[in-house]
N, CA, C and O of each residue as an XYZ file, in Angstrom:
404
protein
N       0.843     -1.188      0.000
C       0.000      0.000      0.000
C       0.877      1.237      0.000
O       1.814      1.338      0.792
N       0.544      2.290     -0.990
C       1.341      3.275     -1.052
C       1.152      4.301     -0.136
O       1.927      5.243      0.031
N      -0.242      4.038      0.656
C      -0.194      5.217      2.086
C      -1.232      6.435      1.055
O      -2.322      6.871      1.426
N      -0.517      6.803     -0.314
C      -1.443      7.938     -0.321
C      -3.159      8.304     -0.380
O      -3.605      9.404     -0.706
N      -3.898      7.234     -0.026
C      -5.443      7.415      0.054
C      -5.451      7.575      1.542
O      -6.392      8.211      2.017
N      -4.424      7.031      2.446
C      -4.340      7.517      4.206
C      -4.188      8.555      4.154
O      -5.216      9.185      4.404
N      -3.095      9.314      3.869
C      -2.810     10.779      3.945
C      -3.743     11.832      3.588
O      -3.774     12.888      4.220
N      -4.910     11.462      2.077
C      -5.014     12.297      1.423
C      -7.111     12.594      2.035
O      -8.131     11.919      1.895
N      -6.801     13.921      2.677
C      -7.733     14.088      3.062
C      -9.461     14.444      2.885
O     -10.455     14.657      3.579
N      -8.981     14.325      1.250
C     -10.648     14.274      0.528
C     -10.674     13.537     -0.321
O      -9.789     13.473     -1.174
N     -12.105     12.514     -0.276
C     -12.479     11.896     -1.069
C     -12.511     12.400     -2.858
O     -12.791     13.569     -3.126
N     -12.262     11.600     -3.746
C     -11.923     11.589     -5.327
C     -13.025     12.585     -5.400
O     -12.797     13.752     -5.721
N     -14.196     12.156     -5.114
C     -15.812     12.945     -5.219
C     -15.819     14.460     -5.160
O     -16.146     15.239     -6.055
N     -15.299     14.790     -3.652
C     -15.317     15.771     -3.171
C     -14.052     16.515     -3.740
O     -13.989     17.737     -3.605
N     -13.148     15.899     -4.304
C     -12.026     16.431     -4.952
C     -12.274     17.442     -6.528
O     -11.770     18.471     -6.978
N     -13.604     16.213     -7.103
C     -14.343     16.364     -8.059
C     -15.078     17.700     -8.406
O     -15.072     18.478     -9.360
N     -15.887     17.588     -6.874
C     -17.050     19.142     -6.959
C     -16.147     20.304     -6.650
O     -16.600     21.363     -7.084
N     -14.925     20.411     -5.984
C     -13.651     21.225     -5.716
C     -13.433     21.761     -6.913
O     -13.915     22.892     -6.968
N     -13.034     21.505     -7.661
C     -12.456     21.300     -8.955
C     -13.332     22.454     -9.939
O     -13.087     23.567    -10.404
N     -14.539     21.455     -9.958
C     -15.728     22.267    -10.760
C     -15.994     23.793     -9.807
O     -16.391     24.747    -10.475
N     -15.813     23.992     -8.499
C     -16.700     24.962     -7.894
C     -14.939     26.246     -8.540
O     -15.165     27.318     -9.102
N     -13.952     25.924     -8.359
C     -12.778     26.511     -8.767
C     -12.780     27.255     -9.850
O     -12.422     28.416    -10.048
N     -13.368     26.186    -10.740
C     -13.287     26.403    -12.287
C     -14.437     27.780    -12.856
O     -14.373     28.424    -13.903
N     -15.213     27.867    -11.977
C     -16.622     28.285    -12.351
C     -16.112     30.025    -11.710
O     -15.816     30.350    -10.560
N     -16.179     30.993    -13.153
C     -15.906     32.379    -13.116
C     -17.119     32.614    -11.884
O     -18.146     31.964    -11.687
N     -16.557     33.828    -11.135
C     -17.383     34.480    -10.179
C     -18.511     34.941    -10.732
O     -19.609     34.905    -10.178
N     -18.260     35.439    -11.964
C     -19.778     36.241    -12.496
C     -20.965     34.950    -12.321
O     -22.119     35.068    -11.909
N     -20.399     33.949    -12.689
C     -21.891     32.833    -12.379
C     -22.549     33.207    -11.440
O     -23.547     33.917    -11.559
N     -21.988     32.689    -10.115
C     -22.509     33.206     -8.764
C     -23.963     34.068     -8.848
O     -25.135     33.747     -8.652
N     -23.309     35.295     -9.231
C     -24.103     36.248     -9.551
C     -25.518     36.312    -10.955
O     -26.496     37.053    -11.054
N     -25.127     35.431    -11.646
C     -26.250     35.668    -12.604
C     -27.210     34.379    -12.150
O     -28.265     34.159    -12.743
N     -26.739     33.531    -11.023
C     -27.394     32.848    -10.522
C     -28.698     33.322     -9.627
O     -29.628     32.579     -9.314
N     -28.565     34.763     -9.271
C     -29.018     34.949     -8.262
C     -30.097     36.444     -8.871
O     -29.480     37.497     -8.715
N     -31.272     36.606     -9.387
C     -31.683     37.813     -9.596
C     -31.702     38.789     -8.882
O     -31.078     39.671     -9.472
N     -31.982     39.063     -8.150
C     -31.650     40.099     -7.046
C     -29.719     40.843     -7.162
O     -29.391     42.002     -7.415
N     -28.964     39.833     -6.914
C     -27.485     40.145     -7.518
C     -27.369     40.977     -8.880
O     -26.929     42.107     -9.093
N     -28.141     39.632    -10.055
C     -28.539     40.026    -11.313
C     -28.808     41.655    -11.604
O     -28.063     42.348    -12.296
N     -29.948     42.094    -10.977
C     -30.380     43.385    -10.914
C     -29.199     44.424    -10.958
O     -28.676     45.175    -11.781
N     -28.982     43.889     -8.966
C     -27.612     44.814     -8.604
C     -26.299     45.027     -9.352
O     -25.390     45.855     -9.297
N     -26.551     44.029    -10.014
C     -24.800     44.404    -10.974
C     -25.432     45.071    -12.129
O     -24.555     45.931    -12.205
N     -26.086     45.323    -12.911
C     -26.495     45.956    -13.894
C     -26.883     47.397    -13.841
O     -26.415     48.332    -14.491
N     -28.085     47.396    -12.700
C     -27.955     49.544    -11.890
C     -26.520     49.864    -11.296
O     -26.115     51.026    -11.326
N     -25.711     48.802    -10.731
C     -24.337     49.198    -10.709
C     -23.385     49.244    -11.690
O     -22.383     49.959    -11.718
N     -23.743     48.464    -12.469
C     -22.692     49.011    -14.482
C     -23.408     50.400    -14.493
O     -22.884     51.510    -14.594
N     -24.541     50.122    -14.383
C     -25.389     51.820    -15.181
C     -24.655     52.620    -14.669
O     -23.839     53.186    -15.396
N     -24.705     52.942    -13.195
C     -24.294     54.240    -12.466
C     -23.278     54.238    -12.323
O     -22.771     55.353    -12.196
N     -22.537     53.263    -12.267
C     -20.773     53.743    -12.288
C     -20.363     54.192    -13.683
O     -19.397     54.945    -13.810
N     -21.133     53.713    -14.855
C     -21.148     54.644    -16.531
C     -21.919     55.659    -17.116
O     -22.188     56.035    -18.257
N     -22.314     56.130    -15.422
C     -23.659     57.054    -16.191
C     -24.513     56.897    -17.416
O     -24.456     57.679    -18.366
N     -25.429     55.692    -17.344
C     -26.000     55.191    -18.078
C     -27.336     55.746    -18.314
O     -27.403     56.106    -17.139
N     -28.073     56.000    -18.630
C     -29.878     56.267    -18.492
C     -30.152     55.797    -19.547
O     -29.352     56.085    -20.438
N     -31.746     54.593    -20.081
C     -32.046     54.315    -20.607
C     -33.882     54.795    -20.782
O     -34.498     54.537    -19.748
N     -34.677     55.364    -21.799
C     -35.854     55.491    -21.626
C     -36.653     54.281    -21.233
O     -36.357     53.113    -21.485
N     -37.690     54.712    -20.591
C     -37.699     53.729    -19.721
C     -38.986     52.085    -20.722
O     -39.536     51.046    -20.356
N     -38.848     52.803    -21.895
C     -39.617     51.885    -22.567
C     -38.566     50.776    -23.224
O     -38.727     49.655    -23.705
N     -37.125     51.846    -22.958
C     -35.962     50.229    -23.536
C     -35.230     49.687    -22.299
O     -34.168     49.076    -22.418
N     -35.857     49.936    -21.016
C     -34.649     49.310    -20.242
C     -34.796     47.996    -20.036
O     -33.769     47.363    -19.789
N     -36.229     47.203    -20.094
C     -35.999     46.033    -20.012
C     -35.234     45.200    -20.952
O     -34.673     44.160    -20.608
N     -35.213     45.956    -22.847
C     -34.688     45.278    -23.855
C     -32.731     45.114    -22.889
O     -31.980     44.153    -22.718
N     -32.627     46.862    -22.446
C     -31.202     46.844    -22.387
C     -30.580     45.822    -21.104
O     -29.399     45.493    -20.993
N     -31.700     45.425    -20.189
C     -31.305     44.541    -19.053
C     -31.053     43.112    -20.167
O     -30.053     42.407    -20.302
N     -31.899     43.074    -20.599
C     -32.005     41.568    -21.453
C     -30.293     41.319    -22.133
O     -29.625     40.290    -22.025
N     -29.873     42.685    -22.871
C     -28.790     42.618    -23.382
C     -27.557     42.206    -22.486
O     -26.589     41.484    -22.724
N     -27.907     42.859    -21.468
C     -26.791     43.148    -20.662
C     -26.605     42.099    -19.838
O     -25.521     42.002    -19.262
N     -27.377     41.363    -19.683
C     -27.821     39.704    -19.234
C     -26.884     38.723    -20.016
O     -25.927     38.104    -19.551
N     -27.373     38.709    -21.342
C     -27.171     38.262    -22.401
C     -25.453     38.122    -22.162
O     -24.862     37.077    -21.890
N     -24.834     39.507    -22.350
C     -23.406     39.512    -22.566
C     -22.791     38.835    -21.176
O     -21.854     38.038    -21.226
N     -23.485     39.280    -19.805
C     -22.913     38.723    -18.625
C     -22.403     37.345    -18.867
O     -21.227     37.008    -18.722
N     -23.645     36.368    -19.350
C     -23.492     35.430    -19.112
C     -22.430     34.798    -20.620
O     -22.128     33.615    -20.771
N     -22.108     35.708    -21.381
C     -21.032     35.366    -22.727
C     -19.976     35.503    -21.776
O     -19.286     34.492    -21.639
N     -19.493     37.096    -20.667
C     -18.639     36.698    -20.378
C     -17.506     35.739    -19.431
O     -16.284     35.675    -19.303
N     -18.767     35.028    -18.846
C     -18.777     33.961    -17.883
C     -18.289     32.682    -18.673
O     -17.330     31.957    -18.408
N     -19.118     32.599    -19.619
C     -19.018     31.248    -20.205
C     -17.664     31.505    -20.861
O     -17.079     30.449    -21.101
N     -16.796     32.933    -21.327
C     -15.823     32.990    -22.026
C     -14.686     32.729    -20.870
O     -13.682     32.078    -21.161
N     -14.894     33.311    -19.412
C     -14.231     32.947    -18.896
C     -13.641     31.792    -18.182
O     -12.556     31.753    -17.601
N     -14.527     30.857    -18.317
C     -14.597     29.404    -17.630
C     -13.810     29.104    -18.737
O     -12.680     28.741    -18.410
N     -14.114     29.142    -20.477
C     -13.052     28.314    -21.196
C     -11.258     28.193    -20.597
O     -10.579     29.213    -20.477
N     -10.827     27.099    -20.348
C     -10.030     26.497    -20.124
C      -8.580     26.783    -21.097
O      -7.433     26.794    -20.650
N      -9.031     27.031    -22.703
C      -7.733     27.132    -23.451
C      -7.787     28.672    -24.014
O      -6.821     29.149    -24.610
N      -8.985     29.408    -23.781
C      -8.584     30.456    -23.979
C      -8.437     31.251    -22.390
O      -9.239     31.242    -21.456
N      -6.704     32.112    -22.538
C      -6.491     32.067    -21.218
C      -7.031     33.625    -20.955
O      -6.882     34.002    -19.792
N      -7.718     34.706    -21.996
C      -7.977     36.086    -21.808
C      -8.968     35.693    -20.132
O      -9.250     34.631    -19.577
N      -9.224     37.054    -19.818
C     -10.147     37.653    -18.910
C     -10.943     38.589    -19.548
O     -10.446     39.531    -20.165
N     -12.337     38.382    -19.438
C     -13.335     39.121    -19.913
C     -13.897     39.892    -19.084
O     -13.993     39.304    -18.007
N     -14.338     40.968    -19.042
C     -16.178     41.807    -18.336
C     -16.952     42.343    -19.454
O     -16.884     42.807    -20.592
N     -17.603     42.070    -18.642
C     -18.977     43.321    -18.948
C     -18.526     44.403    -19.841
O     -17.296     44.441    -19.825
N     -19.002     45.235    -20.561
C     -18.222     46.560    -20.893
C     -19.320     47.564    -21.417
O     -20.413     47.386    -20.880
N     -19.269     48.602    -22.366
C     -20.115     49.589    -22.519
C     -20.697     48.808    -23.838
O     -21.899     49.019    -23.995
N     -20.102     47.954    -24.817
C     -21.000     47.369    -25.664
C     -22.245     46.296    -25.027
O     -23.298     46.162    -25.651
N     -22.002     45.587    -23.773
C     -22.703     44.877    -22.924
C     -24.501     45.118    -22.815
O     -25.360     44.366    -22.355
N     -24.626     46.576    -23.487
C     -26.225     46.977    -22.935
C     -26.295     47.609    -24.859
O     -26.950     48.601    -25.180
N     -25.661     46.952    -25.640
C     -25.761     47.388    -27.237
C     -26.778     45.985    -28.110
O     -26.784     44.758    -28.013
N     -27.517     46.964    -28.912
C     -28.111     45.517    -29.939
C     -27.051     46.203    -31.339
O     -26.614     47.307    -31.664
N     -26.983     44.463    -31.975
C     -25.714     44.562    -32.690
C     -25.944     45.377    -33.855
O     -25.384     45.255    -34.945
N     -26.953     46.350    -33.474
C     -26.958     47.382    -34.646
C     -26.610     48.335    -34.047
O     -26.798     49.052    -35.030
N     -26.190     49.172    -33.157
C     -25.221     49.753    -32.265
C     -23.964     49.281    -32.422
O     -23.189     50.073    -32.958
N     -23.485     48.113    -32.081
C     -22.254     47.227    -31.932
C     -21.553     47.779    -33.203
O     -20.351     48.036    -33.131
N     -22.237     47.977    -34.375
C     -21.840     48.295    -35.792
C     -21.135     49.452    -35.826
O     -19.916     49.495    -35.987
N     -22.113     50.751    -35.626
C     -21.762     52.047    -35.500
C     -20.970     52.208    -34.871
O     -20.867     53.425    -34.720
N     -19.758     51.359    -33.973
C     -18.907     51.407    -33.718
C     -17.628     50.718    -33.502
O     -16.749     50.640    -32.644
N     -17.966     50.173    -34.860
C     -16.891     49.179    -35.708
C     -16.005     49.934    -36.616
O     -15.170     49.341    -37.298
């Protein structure tokens, strides 16, 4: 017996969900949670002085949703090693995105 399953103080399993909870960008957390959801989005707004009329803010929450969770999923990839956020294109429909291409 090589001793190392004595020594080694967590089960393969629990080594397992370790692993995955590591791997998983912080922004998840948060888009997990609506209330969070909310709060990070009136907090992009007001730290960019944002105002939206109020007949597009649900489209621009939707957007801004939308990109959160692109840059989550971009950040969990494994072989691409960038770091992503949120940014001022984040609350754009890609006919905006254009006009400033």
């Amino acid at each position: 017996s090589s001793g190392i399953n004595a020594e080694w103080p967590l089960r393969p399993g629990v080594l397992c969900l370790l692993t995955v909870a590591l791997s998983e960008d912080p922004l998840r957390a948060v888009l997990r949670s609506p209330k969070a959801s909310l709060n990070l989005y009136s907090n992009f707004k007001e730290r960019n002085h944002l105002r939206f009329p109020l007949k597009e803010e649900s489209m621009r929450y939707r957007l801004f949703m939308k990109s959160a969770q692109n840059v989550a999923d971009y950040n969990e990839d494994k072989i691409d090693t960038a770091h992503y956020v949120v940014n001022f294109f984040s609350f754009m429909t890609e006919e905006e995105k254009m006009m400033h291409m």
